[in-house]
MARPAVO-257976 format. One record per residue (C-alpha): residue in one letter; x, y, z. Coordinates in steps of 0.25 Angstrom, whole numbers, plus 5000, padded with zeros to 4 digits. Layout:
BEGIN
<node><type>a</type><X>X</X><Y>Y</Y><Z>Z</Z></node>
...
This chain:
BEGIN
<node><type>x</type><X>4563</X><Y>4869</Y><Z>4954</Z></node>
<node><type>x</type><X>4577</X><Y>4873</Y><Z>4962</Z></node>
<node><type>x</type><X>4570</X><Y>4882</Y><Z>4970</Z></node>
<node><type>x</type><X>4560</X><Y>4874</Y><Z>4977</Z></node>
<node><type>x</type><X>4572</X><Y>4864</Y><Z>4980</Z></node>
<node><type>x</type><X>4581</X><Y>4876</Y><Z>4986</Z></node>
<node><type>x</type><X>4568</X><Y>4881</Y><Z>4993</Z></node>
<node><type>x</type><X>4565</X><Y>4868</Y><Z>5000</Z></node>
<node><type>x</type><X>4579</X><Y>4868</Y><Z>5004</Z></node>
<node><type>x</type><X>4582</X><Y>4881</Y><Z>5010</Z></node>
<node><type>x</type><X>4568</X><Y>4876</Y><Z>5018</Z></node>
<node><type>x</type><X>4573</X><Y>4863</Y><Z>5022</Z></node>
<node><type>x</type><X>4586</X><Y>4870</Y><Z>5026</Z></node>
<node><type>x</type><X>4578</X><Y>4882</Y><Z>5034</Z></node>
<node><type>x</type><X>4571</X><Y>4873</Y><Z>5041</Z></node>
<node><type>x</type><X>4584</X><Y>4865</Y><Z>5044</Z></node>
<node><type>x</type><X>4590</X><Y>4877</Y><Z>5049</Z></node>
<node><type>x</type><X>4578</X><Y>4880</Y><Z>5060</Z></node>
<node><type>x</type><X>4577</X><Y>4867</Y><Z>5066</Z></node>
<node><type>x</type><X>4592</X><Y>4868</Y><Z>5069</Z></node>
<node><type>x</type><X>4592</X><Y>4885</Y><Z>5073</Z></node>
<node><type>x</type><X>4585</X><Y>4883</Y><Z>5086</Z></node>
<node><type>x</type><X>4596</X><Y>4872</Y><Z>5091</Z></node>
<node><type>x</type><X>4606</X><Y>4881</Y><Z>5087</Z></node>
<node><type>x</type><X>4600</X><Y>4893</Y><Z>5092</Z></node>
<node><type>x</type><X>4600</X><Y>4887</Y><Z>5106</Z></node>
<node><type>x</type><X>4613</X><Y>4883</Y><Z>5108</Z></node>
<node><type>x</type><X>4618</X><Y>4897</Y><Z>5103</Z></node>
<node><type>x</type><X>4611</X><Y>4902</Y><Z>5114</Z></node>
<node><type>x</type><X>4614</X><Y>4891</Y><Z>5125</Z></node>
<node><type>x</type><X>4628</X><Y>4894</Y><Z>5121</Z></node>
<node><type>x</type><X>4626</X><Y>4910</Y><Z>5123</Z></node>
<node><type>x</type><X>4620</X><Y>4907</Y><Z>5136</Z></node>
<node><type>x</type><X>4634</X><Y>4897</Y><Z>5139</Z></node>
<node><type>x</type><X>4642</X><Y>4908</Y><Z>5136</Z></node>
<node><type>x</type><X>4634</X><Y>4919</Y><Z>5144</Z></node>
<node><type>x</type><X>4635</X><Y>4912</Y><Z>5157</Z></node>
<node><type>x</type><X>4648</X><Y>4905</Y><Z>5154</Z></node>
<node><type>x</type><X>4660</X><Y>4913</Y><Z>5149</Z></node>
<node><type>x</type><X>4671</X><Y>4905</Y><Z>5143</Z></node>
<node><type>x</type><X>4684</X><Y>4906</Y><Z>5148</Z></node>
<node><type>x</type><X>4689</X><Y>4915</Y><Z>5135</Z></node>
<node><type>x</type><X>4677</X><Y>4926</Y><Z>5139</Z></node>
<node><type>x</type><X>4682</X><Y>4928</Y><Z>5153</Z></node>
<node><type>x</type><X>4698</X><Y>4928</Y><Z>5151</Z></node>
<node><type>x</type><X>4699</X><Y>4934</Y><Z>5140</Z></node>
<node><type>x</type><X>4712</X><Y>4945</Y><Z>5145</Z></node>
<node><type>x</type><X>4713</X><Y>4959</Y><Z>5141</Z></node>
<node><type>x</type><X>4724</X><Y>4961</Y><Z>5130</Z></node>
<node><type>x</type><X>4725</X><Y>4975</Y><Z>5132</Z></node>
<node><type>x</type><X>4731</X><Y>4971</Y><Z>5149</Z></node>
<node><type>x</type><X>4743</X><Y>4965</Y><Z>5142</Z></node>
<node><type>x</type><X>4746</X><Y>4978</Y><Z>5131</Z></node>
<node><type>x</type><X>4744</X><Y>4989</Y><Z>5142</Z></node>
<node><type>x</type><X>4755</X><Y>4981</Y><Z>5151</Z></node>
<node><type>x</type><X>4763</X><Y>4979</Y><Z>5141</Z></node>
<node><type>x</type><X>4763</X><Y>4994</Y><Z>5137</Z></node>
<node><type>x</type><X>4763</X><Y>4999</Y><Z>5150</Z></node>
<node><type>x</type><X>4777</X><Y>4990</Y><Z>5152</Z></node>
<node><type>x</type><X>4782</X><Y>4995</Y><Z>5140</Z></node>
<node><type>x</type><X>4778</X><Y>5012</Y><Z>5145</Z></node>
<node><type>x</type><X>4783</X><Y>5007</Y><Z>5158</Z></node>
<node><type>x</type><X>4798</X><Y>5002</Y><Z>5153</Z></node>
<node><type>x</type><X>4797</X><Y>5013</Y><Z>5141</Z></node>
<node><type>x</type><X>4795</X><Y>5025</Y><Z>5149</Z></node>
<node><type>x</type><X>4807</X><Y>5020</Y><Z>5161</Z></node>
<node><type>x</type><X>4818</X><Y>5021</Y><Z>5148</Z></node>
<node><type>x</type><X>4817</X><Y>5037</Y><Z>5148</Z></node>
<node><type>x</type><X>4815</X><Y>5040</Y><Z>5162</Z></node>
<node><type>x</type><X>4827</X><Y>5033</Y><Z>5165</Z></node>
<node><type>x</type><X>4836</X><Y>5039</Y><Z>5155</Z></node>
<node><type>x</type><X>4829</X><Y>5051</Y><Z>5160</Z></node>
<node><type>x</type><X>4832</X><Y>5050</Y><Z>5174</Z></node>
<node><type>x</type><X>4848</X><Y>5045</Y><Z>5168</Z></node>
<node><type>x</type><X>4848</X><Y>5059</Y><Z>5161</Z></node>
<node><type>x</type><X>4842</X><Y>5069</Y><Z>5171</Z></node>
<node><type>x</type><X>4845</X><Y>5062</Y><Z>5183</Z></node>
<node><type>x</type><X>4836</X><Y>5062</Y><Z>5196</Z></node>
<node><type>x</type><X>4824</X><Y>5064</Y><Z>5195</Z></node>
<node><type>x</type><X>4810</X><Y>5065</Y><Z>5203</Z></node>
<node><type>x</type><X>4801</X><Y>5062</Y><Z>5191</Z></node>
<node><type>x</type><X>4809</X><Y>5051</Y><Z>5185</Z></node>
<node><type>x</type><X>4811</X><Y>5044</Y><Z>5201</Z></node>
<node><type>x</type><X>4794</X><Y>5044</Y><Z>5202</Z></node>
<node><type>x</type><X>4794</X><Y>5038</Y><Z>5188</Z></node>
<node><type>x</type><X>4805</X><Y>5028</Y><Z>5190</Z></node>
<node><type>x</type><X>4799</X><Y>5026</Y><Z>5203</Z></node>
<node><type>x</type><X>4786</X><Y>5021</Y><Z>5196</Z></node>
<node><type>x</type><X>4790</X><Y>5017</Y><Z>5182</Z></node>
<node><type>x</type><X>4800</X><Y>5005</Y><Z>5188</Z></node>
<node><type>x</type><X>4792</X><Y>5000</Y><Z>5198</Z></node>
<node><type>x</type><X>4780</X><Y>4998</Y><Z>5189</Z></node>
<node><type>x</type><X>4792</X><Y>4994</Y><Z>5177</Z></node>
<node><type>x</type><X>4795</X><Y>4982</Y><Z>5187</Z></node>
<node><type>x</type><X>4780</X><Y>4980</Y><Z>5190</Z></node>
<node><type>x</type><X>4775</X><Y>4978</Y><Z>5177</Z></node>
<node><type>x</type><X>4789</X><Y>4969</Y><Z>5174</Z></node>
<node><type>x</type><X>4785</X><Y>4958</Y><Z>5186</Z></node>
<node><type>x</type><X>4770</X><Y>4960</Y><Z>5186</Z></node>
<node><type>x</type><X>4775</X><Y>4954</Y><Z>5169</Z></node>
<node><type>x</type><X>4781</X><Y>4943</Y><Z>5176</Z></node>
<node><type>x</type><X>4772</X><Y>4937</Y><Z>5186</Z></node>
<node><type>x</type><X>4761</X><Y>4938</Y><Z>5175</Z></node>
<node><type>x</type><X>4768</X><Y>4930</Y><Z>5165</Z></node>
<node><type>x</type><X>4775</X><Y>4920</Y><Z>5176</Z></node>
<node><type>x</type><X>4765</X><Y>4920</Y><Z>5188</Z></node>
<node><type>x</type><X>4752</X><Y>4921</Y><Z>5178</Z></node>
<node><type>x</type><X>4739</X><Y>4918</Y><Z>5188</Z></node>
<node><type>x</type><X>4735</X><Y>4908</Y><Z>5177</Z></node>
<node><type>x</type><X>4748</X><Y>4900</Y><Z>5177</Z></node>
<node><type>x</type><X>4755</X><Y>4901</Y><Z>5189</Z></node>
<node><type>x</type><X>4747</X><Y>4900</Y><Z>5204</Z></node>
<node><type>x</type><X>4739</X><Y>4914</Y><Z>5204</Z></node>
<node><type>x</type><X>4740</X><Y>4916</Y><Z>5219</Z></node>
<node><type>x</type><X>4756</X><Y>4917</Y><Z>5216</Z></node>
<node><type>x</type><X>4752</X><Y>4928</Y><Z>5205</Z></node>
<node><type>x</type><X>4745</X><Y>4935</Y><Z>5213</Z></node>
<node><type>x</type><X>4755</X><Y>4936</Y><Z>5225</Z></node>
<node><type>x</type><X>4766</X><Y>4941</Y><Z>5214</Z></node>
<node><type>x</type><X>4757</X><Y>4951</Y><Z>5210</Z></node>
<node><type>x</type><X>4753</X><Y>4956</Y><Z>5221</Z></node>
<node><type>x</type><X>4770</X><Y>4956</Y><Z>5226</Z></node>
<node><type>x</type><X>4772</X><Y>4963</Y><Z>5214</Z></node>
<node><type>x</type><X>4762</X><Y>4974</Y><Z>5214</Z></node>
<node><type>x</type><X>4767</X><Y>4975</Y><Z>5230</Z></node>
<node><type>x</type><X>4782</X><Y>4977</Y><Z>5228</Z></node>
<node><type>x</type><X>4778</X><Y>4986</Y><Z>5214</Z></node>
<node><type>x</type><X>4773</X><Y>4996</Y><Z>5224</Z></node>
<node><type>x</type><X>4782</X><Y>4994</Y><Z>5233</Z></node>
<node><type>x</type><X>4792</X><Y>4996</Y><Z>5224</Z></node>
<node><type>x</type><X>4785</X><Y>5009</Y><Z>5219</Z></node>
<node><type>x</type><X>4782</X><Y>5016</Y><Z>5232</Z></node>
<node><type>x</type><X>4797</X><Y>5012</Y><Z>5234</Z></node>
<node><type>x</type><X>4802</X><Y>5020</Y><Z>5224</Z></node>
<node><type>x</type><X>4793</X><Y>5032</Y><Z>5227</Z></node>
<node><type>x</type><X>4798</X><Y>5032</Y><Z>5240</Z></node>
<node><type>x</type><X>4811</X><Y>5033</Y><Z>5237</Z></node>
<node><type>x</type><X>4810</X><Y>5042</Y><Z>5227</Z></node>
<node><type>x</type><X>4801</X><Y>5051</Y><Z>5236</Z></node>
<node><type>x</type><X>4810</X><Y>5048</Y><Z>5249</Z></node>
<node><type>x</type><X>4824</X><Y>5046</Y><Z>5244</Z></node>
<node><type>x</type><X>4834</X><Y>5049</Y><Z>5231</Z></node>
<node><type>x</type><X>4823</X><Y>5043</Y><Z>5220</Z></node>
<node><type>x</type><X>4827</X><Y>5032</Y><Z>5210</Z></node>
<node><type>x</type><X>4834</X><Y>5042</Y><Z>5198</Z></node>
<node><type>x</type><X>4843</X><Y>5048</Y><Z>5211</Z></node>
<node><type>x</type><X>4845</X><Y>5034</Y><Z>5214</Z></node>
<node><type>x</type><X>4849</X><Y>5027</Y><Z>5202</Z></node>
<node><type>x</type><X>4857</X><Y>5039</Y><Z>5198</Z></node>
<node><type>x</type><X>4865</X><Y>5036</Y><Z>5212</Z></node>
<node><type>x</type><X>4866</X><Y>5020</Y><Z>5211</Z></node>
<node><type>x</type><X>4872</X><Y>5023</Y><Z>5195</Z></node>
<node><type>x</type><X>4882</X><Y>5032</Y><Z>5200</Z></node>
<node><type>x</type><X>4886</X><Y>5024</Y><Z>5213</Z></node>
């Protein structure tokens, strides 16, 4: 006697559950077909986490590795190796440092992005400047170590 009733029911219920499928079915797929065509705004900004970590370690290495070649440079004095290294590691120190600040001050989304973009661009600029500039006098002249070892003892 239960089992006729349950059977009807699970019928009725089946039955049910067809009439609304199709309905159901169709906007499942409109809404694939939305989301093909159109990417929402999360899809297409979504930012790379690992860009922040690598410059992040890259400053760290960067600040890290200055510490011994300078008390290196203190302890053996002049030296060609430690010039060509000091002449890249603090120009690119400096780099890294005010390419920092205009990200989290001058940020394109926040600030006007043409004024971003010129800061950049004057930064990359004097950064190579400044480089080229310290190879030259190292290459040229008395070199950074010689220098600083002079300007101390003046």
């Amino acid at each position: 006697m239960n089992t006729p009733f349950a059977l009807s029911k699970l019928v009725k219920h089946t039955v049910t559950f067809k009439k609304q499928l199709p309905p159901v079915l169709s906007l499942h797929q409109q809404h694939r077909m939305h989301s093909a065509q159109q990417p929402t705004r999360q899809q297409t900004s979504t930012p790379d986490r690992k860009l922040g970590s690598v410059h992040w370690k890259l400053e760290r290495v960067t600040a890290i590795s200055m510490v011994p070649l300078i008390s290196a440079t203190f302890i053996m004095g002049p030296n060609t190796l430690a010039d060509v290294l000091l002449g890249v590691l603090l120009p690119f120190h400096v780099h890294m440092g005010f390419d920092a600040c205009i990200t989290d001050y001058f940020n394109p989304s926040r600030a006007n992005p043409l004024l971003c973009k010129a800061m950049t661009y004057t930064l990359h600029t004097s950064s190579t400047a400044v480089m080229l500039g310290c190879a030259l006098f190292n290459y040229r002249d008395i070199g950074i170590t010689e220098f600083i070892q002079r300007f101390w003892a003046a």
